[in-house]
Structure formats: C-alpha cells, structure tokens
LOPA-687956 format. One record per residue: residue in one letter; x, y, z of N, C-alpha, C in turn. Coordinates in steps of 0.02 Angstrom, whole numbers, plus 50000, padded with zeros to 5 digits. Atoms other than C-alpha are relative to their C-alpha. Layout:
<pts>
AXYZXYZXYZ/...
</pts>
This chain:
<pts>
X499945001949929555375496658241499434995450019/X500675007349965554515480058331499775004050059/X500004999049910553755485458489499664996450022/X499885005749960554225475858625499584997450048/X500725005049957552475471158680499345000149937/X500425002450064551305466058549499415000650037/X500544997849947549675472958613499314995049960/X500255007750030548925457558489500084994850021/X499975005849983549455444258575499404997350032/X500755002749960547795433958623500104999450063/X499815001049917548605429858773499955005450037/X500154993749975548755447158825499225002150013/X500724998050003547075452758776499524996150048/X500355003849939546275437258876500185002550053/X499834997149909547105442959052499705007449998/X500334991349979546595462559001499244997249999/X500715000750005544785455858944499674997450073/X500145004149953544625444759088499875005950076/X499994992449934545235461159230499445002649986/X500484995650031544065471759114499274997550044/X500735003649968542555460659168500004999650080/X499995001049931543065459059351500214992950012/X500035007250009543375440559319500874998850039/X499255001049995545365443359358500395006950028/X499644993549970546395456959461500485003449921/X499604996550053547345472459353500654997850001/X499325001949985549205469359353500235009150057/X499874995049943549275488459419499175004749995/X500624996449973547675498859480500185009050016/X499874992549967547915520759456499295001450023/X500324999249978546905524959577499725009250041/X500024995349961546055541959630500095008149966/X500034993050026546365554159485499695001249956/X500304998750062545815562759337500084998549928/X499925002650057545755556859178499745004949938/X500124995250055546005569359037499814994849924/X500065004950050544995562558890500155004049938/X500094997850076545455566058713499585002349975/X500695001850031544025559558639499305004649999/X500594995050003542665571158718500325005550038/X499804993649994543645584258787499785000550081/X500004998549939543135580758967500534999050045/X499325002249944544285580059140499234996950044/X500625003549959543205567359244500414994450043/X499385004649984543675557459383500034994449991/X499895006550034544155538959345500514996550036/X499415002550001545215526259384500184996149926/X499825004350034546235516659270500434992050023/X499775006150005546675497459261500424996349936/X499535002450074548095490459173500354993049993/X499715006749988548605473459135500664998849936/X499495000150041550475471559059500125007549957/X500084991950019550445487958924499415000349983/X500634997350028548765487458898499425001950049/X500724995249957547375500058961499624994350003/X500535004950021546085487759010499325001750029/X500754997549972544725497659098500165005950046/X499894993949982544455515659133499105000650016/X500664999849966542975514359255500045003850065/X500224993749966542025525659387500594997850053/X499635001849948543205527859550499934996850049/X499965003949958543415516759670499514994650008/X500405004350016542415503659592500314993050000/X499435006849993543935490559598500465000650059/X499504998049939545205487759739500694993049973/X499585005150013545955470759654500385002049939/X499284999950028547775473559601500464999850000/X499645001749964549235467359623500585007050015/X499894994249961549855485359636499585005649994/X500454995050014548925501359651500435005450008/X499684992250000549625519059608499585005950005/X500124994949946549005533959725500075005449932/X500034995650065548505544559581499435007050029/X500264994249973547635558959704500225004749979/X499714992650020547575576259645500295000849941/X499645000650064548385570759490499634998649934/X500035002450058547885571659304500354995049967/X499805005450036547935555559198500225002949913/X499914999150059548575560059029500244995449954/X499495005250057549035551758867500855001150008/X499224999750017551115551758852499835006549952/X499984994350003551605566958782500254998349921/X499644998350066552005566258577500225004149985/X499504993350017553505575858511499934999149923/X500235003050057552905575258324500645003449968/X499524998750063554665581158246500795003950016/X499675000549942556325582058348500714996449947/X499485001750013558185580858326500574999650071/X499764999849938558955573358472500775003349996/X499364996950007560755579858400499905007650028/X499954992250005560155596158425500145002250108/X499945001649951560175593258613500744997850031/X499535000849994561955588658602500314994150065/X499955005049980561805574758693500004992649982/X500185005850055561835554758651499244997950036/X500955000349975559915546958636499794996950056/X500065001349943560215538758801499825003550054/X500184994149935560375553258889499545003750004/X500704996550038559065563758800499474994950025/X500735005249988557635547758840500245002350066/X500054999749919558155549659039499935006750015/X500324990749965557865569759035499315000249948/X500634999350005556205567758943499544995550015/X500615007049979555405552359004499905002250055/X500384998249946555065558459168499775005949998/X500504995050017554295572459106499435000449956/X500675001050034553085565359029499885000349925/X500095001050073553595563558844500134991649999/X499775009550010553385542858798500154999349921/X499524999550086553815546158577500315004549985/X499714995150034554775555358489500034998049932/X499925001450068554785555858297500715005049971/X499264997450008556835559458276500264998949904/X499754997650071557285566558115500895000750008/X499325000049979559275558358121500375003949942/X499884999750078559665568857952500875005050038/X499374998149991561195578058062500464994549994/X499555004950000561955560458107499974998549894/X500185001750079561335557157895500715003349980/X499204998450063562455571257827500585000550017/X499435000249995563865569057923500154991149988/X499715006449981563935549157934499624996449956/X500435005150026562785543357809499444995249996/X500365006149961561935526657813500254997550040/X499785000549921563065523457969499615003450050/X500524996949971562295536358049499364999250010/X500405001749982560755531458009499894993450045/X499655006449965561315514558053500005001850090/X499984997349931561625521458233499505002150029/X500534998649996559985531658249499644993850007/X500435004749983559155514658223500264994250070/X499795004249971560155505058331499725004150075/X500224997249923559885517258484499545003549999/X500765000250001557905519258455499804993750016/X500245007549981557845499358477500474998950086/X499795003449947558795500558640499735005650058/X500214995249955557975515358709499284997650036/X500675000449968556615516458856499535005849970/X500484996650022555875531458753499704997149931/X500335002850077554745526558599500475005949938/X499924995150049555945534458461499784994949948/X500395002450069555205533458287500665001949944/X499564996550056556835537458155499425000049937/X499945000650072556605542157991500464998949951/X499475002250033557445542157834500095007349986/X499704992450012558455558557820499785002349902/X500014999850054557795566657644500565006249962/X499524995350009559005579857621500734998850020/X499135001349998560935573457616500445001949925/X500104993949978561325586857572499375003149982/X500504997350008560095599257608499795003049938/X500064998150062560555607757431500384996849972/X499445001650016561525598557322500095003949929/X499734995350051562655606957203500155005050045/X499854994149927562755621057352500485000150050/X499785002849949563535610857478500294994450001/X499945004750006564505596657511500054993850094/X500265002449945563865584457641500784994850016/X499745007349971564775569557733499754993749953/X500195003950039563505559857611499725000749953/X500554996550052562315560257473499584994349983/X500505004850006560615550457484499595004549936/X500324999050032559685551657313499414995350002/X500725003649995558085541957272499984994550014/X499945009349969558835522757277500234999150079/X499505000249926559645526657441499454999850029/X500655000149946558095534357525499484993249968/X500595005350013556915520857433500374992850051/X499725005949953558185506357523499745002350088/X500174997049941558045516657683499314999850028/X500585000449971556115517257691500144994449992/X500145008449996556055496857679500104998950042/X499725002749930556795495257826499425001350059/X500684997649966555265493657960500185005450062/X500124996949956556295501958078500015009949985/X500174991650018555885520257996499415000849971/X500624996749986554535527958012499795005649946/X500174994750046554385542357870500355002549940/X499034996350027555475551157747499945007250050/X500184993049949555915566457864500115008049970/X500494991950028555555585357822500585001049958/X500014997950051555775587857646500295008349982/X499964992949989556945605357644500175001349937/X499614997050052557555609057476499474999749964/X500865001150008555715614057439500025005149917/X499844997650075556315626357267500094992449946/X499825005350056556655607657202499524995250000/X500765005850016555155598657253499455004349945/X500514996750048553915614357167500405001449934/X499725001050066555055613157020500064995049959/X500165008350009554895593957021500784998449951/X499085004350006556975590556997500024995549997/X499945006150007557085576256936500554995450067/X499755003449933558055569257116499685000850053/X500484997949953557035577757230499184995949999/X500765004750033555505570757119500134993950029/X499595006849958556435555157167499734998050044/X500075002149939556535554957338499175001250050/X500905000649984554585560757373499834994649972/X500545007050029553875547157260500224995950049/X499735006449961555005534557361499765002550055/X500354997849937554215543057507499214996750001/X500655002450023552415540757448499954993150011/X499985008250034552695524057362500244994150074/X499885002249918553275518757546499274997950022/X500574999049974551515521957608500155002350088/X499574997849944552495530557774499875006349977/X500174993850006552335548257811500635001149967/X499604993850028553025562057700500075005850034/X499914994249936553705576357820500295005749974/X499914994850052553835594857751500635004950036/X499584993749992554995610257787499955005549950/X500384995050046554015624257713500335007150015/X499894993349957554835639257784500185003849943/X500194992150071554225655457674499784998649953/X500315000050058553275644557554498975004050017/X500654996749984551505655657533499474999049926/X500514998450071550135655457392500224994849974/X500035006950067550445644457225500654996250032/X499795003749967552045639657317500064993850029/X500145006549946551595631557449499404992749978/X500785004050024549875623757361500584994449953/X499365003550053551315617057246500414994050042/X499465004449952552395610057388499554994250019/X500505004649969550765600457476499814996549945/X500305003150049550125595757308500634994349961/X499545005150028551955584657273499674995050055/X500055008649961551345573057419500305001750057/X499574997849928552295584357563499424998350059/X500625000049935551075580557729499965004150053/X499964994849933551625594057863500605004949993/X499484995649997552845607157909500005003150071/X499804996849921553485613758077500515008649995/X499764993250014554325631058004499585005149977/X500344995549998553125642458046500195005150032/X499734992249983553695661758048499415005550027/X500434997449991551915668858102499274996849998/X500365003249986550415666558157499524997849911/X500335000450062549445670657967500414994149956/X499715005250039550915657157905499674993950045/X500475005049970550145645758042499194998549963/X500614999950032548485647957971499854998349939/X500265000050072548745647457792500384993249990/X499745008749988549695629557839499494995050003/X500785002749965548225624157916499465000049945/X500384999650050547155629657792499944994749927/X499525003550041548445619757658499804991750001/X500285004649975547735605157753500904996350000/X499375004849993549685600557793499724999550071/X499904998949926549805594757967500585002750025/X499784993149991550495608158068500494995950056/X499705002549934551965602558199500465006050016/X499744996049979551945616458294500595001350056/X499374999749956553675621258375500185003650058/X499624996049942554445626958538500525003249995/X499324999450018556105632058468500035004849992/X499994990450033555575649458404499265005150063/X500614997449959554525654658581499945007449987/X499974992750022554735673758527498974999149956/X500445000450064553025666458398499424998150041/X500685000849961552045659158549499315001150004/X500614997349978551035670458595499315001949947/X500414999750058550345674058426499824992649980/X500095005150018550205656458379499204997050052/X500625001749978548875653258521499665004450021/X500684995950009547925668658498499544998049952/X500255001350048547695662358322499454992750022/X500465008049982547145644558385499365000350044/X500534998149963546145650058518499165004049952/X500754994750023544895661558406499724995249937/X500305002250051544475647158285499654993650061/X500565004149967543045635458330500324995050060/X499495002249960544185623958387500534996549977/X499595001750026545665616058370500174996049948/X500005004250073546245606658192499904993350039/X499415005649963546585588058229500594998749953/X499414997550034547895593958102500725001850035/X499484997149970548835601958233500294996250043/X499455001549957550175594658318500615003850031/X499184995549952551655599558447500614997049976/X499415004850023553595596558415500525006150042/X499624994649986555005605158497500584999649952/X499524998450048556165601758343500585000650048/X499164997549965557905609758444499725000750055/X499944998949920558195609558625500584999750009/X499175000449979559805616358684500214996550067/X499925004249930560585605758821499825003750062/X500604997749949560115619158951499395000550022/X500784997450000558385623958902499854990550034/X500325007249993558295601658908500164999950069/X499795005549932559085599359096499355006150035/X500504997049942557895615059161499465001149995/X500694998550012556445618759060499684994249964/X500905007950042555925600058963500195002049950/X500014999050057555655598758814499275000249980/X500744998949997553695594258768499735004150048/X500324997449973553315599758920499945008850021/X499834992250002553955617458922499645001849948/X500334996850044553085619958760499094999250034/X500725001149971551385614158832500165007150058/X500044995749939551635628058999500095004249957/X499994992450011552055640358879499505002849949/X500805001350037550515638458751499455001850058/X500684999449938549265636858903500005006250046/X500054994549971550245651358975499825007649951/X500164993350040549935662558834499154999549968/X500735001350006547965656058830499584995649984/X500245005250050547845641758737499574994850044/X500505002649940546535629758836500274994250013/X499655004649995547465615958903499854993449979/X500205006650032546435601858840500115000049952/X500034998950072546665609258648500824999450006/X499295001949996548545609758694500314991249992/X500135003850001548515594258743499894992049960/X500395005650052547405583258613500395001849947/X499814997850077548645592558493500904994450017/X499145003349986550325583058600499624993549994/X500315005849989549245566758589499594995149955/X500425001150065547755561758496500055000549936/X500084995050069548045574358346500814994349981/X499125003150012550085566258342499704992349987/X500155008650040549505547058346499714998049930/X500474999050056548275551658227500375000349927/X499794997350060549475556758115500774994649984/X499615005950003550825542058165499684993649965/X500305005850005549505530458113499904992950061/X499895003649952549515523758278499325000550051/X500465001649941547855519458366499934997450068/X499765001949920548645513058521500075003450042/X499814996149955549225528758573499575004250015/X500104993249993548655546058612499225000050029/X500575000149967546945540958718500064996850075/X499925003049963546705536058900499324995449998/X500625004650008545455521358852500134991649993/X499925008050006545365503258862500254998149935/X499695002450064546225492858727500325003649976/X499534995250018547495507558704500684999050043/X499145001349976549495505858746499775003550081/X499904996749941549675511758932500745004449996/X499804993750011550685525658881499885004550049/X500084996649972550425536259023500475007350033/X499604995049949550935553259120499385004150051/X500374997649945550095559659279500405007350007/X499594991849998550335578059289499835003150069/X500094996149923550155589059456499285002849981/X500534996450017548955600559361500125001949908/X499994997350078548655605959162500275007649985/X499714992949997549705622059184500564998949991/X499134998950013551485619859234500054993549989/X499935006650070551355600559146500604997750049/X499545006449971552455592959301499824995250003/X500415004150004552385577559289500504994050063/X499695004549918552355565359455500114993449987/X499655007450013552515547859371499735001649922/X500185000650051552475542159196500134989749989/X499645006150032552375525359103499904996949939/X499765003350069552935516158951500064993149997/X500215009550003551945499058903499694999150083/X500345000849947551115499859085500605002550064/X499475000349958552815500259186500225007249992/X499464994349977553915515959254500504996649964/X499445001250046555375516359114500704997750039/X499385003949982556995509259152500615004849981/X499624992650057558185526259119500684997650032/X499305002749998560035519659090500545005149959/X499474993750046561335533559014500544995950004/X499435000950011562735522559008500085000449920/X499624999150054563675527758852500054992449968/X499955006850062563435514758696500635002749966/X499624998650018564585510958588499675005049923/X499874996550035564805522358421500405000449945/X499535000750073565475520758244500215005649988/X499804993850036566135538558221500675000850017/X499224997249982567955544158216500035004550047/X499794995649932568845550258365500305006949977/X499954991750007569245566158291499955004249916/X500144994150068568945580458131500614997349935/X499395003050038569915574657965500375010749985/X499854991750023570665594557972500495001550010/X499784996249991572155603757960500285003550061/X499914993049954572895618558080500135006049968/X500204994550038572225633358020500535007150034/X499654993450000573335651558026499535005749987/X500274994350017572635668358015499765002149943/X499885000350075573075669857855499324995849964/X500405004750039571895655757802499195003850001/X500584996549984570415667357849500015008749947/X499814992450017571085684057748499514996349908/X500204999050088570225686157561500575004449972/X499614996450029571455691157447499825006749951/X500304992550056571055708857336500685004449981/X499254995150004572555720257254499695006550020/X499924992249981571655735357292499945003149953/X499925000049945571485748357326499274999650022/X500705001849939569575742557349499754996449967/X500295005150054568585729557290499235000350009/X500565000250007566795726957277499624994950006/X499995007449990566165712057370499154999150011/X500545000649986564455702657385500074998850096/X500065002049912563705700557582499294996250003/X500595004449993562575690657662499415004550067/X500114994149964561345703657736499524997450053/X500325002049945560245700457901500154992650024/X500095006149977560195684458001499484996649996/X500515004649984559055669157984499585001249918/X500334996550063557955680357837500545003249948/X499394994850031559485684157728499765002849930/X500074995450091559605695557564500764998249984/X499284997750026560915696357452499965009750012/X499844992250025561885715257472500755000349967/X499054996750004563735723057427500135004650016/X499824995349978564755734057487500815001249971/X499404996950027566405742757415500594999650068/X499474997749954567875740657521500815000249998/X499174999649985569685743957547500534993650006/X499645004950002570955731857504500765003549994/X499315001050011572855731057507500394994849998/X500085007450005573235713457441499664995550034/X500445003449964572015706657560499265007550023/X500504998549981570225713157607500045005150097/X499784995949929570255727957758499265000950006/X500975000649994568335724157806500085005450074/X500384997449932567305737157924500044996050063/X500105002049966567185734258089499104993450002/X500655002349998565235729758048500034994649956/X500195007850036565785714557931499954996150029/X499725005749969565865698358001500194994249957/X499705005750030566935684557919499294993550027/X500255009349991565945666757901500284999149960/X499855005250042566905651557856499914994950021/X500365007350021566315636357790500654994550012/X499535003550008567595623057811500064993449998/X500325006950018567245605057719500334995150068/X499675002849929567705592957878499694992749995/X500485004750013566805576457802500614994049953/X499675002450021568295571457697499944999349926/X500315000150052567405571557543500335005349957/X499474994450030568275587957474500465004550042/X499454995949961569725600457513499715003350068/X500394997649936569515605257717500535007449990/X499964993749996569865625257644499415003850006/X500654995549974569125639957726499635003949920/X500554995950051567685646957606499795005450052/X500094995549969567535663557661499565005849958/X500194994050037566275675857643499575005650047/X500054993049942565455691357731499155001650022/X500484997049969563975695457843499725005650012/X500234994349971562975711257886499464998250053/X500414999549949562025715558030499984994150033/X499685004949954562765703258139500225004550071/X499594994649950563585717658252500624999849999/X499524999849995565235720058278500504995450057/X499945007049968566135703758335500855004450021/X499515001149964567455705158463500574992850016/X499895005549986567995689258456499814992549943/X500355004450067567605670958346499684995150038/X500515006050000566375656058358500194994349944/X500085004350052566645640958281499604994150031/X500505004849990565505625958282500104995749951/X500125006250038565495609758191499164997050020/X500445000450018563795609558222499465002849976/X500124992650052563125620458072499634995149947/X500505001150024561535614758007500075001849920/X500125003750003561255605257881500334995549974/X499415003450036562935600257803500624996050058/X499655001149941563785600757981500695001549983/X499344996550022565415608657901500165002250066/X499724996349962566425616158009499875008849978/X500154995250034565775634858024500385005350040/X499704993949969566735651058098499965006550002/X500444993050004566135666758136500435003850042/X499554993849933567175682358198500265007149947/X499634997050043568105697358125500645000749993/X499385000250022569905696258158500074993349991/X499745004350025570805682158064500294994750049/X499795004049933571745675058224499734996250042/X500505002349962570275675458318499514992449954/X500305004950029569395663458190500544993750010/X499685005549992570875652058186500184997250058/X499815005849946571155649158347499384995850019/X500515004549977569365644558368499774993649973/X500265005150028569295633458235500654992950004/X499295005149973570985624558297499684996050055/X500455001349924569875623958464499654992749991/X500635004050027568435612758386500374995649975/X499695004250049569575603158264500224995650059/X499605003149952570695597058421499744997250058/X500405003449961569285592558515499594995049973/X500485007650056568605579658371499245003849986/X500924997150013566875591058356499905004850068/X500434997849955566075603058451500025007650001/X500024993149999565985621658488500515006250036/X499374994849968567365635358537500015008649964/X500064993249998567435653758592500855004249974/X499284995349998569075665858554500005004150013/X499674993749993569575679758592500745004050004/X499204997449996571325690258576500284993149985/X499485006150017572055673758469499804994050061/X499915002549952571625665458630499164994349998/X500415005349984570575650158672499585003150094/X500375002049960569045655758770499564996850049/X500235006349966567865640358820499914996349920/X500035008050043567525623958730499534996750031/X500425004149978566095613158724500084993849953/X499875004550048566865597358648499264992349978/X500575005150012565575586358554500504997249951/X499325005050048566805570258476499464996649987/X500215004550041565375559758431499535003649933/X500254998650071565125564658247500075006249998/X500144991249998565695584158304499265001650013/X500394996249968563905584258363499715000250058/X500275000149947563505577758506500534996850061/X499615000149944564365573558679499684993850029/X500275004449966564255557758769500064998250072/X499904997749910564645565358961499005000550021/X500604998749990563085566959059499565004649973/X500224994350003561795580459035500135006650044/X499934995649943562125590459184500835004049961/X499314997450014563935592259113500145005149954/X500124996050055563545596558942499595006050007/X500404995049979562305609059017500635005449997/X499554996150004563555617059097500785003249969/X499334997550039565015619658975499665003549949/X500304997150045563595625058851499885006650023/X500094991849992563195641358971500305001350005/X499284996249992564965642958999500185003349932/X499694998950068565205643958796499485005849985/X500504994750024563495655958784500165005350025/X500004995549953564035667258934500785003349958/X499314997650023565865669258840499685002049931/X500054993250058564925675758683499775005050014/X500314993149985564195689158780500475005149982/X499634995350012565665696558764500465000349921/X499755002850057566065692258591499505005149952/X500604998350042564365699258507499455001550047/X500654999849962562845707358553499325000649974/X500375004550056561345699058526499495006250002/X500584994550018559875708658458499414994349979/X500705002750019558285696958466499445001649966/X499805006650006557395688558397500324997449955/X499565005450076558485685158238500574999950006/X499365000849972560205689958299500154997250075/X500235002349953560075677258444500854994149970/X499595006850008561415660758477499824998049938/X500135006650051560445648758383500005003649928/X499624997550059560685659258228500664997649976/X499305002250016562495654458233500084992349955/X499995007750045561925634458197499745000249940/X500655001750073560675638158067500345005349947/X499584995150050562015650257963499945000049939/X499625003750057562375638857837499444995149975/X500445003750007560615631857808499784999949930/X500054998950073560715630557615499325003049992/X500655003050027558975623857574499425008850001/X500664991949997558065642057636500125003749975/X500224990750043557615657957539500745004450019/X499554997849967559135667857534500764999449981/X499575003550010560915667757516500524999150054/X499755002949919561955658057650500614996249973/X499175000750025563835655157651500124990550015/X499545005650016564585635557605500574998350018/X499135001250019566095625757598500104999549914/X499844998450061565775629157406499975007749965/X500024994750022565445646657417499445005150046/X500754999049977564065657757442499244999349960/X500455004650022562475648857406499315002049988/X500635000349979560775651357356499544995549940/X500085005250027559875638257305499445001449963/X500654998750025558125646957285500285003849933/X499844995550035558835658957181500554996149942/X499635004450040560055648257069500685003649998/X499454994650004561655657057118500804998250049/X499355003249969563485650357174500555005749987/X499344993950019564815663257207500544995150029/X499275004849983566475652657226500395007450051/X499444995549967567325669857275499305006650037/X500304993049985566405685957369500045005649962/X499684994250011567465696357294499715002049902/X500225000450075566365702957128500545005749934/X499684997750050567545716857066500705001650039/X499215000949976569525719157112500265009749962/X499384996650048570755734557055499195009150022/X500254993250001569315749657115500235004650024/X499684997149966569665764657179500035002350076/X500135001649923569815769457363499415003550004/X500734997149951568315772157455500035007250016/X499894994849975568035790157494499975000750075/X500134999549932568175793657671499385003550049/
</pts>
C-alpha cells in the first residue's frame, strides 16, 4: 500500500518546517488539551499544530493563535490513533466499508487485516479484493498474505490452496504487509517441507512473520519462535501471556476472549512495566459487540477497567504496534510524525470526540463496492436423511469429539438400527465442502458436552476452511438449516421442528453482508436470541462463538471436516466415526 500523502515530500516538510518556526500559520491548530505522550509516559498540557498530515509542532499552550482552523480540544486527551495489531474484518460480518465507518470515529486510524477467510474461500481473488478495498478505504488497512489456505492441509479442503510460490508471489506485492498468523504450528516445529516453505518466503520478504501459537508451551513453542514466527494473539492465560512474552514473540493481546481480561492485566500490571512487545488486537468482533461496544476501544475500557494503567494500555495500542509495523510515523503525538490522531473525553471509557487520518476528519462512505464473489453456495438440497450415519446394529462403537474449543478425542457405544440412534447428549456436526473443489456431502460426526440441542445451526462461516458447518441433533432440524444458509448464498440459520427459525444472510463469499451495520446488527441478535432456545450455553467454552471456531483444523485436538474427523496435531483422519459396527445392544 502507497499512502496517499507522502510525509517526504520537501514541499510538505518546508510548509510544516516553516509553521514549526512561527515563520508560516498551521493548516489546523488543536488547541487546549492534553497530550498523552508515548515517549515519556507523561499527560501534559499542549497544543498541537498540523500542516497537511504532518504533526509539525507540539508546543506549550496557547503559544500560537495562527491557523487557518483551530480545533477546541478542551478537556480532551490528545492521543496517537488507536492500532488494531491483528483483525479480521470478515469476522464482523460486514463489508470493509462499513467496518472503517464504525471504527474510525472511535478512534481506531490502522488495522492490520488478516484477509485469510476471504483467502480460503476465494483465493487470490479474495485476496485480490482485500487489497482493492484497503486502497479505497478512509481507515489505514494493512492486508496480509493469508499463510494458511488451508489451515491443515490433507485435513481439510479449502476454496484454495496457497503453498510457498503462491505466498512468495503474494508478499511482492507492496500492497501486503506480512505473511499473516502462521496456524498449522505442528508443521512449522516439524519443519514440513510446505510450511518450511511458506515461513522462509515470509522471512526472505523482510515483512513481518505473524504467529498463532495457541497451546504451544516449553520446547514447543521455543521451536515455533525459533522458525522465524514473530508474535501470537492466542493466549489462553495469563502464565501463557507471560511465557509469550518471555519467548520474546510480540504479544497481540486480544479482546475476543474478555472472560481472560482480568487476569491478563493483573499479570501486566505487577511487572516493572510494560513490554514494548506488547500490543492490542481485537482479532473477532461480532457485528453487535462492533455497532455498541467498538472494537479497539472496548478493549482499552476493559483493560483499564480491570487495572491496567491507562498510559501502559495505551503505548501498547500505539507506540508498541508502530514499533512493530515498522512504521515511525505513527504511534507518537510529536512533530514530524503522521497526524494520526484521536481526542478522547478521558483515558477510561476511551470515547472518542474527534479523530483524524493524515491531519483531516476521515471521509466515512459505506456505499457498497462492487465484488467478485458468486451470488450464491455451489450446494445441493439437503434431506434428513443426508444427516443420519448408517450402522446395522444393534450398536456400534463410534469416535466423539469431546468438549468445546479444548477438544479430546472420546467414544461412546451406541444403539443402531441401520442408522445411528444417538443420546440425547450427542450433537451431530456436519462439515459440508461448499467451495466446489470436492463433493458438497455431509461429513458427519459427533460432539460431547455441547448440551442437548433442541434445534440446528448452520453457518457458512466456520473457521478456517469456511465449509458449510451444521450443528443440531435431529436430522430435519439440520437440513432445514442448512437449506436456510445455502438459499441465502452464505450466511447463518436457526431451526427448529424442521422449521426455518431466523436467518442472517451473508451472500458476499457466505461471509459477510453488504446491508448496513445497524441491520446486520440486528438480524445477528435475532439469530443469537433464537439459539437460546436451541442450546444452553455454559461459559466460557460452550458460548456462540464456539459454533465458528468448530472446525478449526490447525489446533490441538480433534475437530470435525468436510474430510472427516481431523486432527492434525495428532496425525489422525477418520473418514467415518463409526470405529466398530455389528456390537451388541447397550445395556440399559
């Protein structure tokens, strides 16, 4: 990516140098507030002077009056722009138009967008797209190059498959920024000859390498950092925070899993002080949490509310993030630095009363771009039937996929009469290829400790393959939901009794929606409020967002496919569930 003010141009620099000296008025004058510094950690008051996007003098208050505008910056903190160091605007289910106009006035000016959902469903189109609407956006997005298409391969079958020449073409391109987080981490500390691949071409870039460590610990992890990985944002605890840190990855700590908060800035708080390792990221933001609570900025209020000192918060969304973009322009409020700005009310609840991008208040336009993706699912109309496992009976002996999020392999013995007569406490997941690439049949296999589903879920947006995924226990109920989703070109649908509960149709690429935010908001609590009665959740691991991350090969564990059930750490492909056939019945 060019950006669209070259803070080199001599020309520039003369008119800021010239203001700087007093020799020439600012172009705008903030006048009257505080100026949170990075650098030394003070809040002091200041004004700032800015000519075009460049800071050009951050001198005592009311020492200038010449400008051809001045902004009433009373009572208000000056801050750097807010860095989101590791972010998937798909996950938001919105397009990146709409997403930049609900975080730019809250005070986020980058984002570093990991497009690897648009990747494995659409390819280098997708990426293709990602770059195209980062160069037309008023927010600073940074793409990368998706390193996982698919997240496991051999496990899964994506929409695409980027190996080492793909991603090495992909970094050349200036407008990407990294390779993005590295998940199929059993194949980097094994050094797989494809995986090996696509890190070197990461490296050999001279662009960041971006990690996805989640449950690597000890020789592991020393293993993972020591291929050339640089950070990780899948932190399960605070001692995994720490021993990250320690790892010397940089840390991009997440909002997505707030249940971890509070421990996370007890830990930060009791060390000297903060890394400049550490960085913020909110990774996922569901379209609600984005229209009411933000995104950066909700994670900042909820850090500072659980103790963390708001300047260390802070220098970690800012300083610590440029630092680690390679970007000295950003993340300071100091002369010869981008005018990146956000004025906050106060360093608590992180409202923020103006912001700007290159010196100017952003320009926020949501009209719907255009879009290379097919207007609807290449799938079928699925029957009941298509959801049943076949067994002669009269019991068979099947593998399961035990807890949510942290899975085990277990089994359990059950009752068949040419088809599978599962407990109330199973729950069917199916995988269902939807990419075109292979047969769109249900792969079906079985859950525990899920609870007892009243009803089905299906989603086409099912991390990291984006299959079509379906979750329920009667057969009906799955098919009508996945009829639901299919017939809406992408997106998410409830069932119940055979019957079509709500629908939250996402047609561009099945993941995201290109109606306002407000809209998508609300059809998303309509679709959460109709699983209440579907399932009941048991936090924090039997929660919604469990449902997307089902099917997340790449982690510890084994997690159901459209080739089976999968585990990648473990080296283990079951095509069928069903391990023994012809036993006898269950005792009662």
């Amino acid at each position: 990516m060019t950006e669209p003010h070259d803070l080199n141009d001599p020309a520039l620099r003369d008119r800021a140098v010239a203001a700087a000296r007093g020799d020439a008025p600012f172009d705008l004058l903030i006048a009257g507030g505080t100026v949170a510094d990075m650098a030394t950690g003070e809040l002091r008051p200041a004004d700032v002077g800015i000519v075009g996007p460049l800071i050009a003098s951050v001198h005592a208050p009311g020492a200038r009056a010449d400008a051809a505008e001045v902004l009433d910056a009373s009572g208000l903190v000056i801050a750097p722009g807010l860095i989101d160091a590791h972010m998937h605007i798909e996950s938001s289910m919105v397009a990146p138009a709409v997403y930049a106009a609900a975080v730019l006035p809250r005070g986020t000016t980058t984002v570093i967008w990991d497009p690897h959902e648009f990747g494995n469903v659409a390819g280098v189109e997708g990426v293709d797209y990602a770059l195209a609407e980062a160069a037309a956006s008023p927010l600073r997005i940074l793409p990368l190059a998706p390193s996982c298409v698919p997240s496991a391969p051999g496990y899964e079958t994506a929409g695409a498959d980027f190996g080492p020449g793909e991603i090495e073409t992909l970094l050349a391109r200036p407008g990407i920024h990294g390779l993005a987080e590295v998940m199929d981490m059993g194949a980097v500390t094994s050094r797989e000859p494809r995986m090996r691949g696509i890190v070197q071409a990461g490296l050999a870039s001279g662009k960041t390498v971006n990690g996805h460590a989640r449950g690597l610990t000890g020789p592991d992890l020393q293993a993972y950092a020591t291929a050339g990985v640089g950070s990780d944002h899948e932190l399960t605890s605070a001692a995994d925070l720490m021993e990250k840190l320690r790892a010397g990855l940089v840390v991009e700590l997440r909002g997505s899993h707030p249940y971890l908060l509070a421990e996370f800035a007890e830990a930060l708080s009791a060390l000297p002080s903060v890394p400049p390792t550490l960085t913020l990221c909110t990774d996922d933001v569901f379209p609600d949490d984005l229209l009411n609570l933000g995104g950066m900025d909700a994670l900042m209020r909820a850090l500072v509310g659980h103790g963390l000192a708001p300047l260390s918060a802070l220098r970690a969304a800012t300083w610590n993030a440029a630092a680690r973009l390679g970007r000295p322009d950003l993340g300071l409020v100091a002369p010869g630095k981008r005018a990146d700005l956000a004025l906050f009310r106060d360093l608590a609840g992180f409202e923020c009363v103006h912001v700007l991008r290159d010196g100017r208040p952003p320009a926020l336009d949501t009209t719907p771009r255009p879009h290379p993706f097919p207007a609807a699912l290449p799938l079928p109309r699925f029957v009941a039937a298509d959801f049943e496992t076949p067994a002669a009976g009269p019991a068979a002996r099947i593998a399961t996929i035990d807890r949510p999020r942290f899975t085990q392999w277990g089994e359990r013995i059950v009752p068949a009469d040419g088809r599978l007569r599962l407990p109330p406490d199973i729950t069917r997941i199916a995988v269902i290829h939807r990419h075109g690439r292979a047969p769109a049949v249900p792969k079906v296999g079985f859950l525990t400790g899920w609870g007892s589903w009243r009803g089905a879920f299906a989603t086409s947006v099912s991390h990291d393959s984006h299959n079509l995924t379906v979750f329920g226990h009667d057969p009906a109920d799955l098919a009508a939901a996945a009829n639901a989703v299919a017939e809406a070109g992408g997106g998410m649908a409830v069932a119940r009794d055979g019957k079509l509960a709500a629908l939250l149709p996402l047609p561009v690429a099945g993941l995201v929606s290109d109606a306002p935010l407000a809209d998508v908001s609300a059809a998303f609590v309509a679709l959460r409020e109709a699983m209440e009665a579907v399932v009941d959740w048991e936090p924090p691991l039997l929660t919604f967002k469990a449902l997307v991350g089902a099917t997340l090969a790449c982690n510890a564990g084994p997690h159901q496919t459209d080739l089976g059930v999968a585990d990648a750490h473990g080296g283990r492909l079951l095509t069928s569930p069903v391990l023994e056939d012809g036993l006898p019945a269950p005792a009662a």
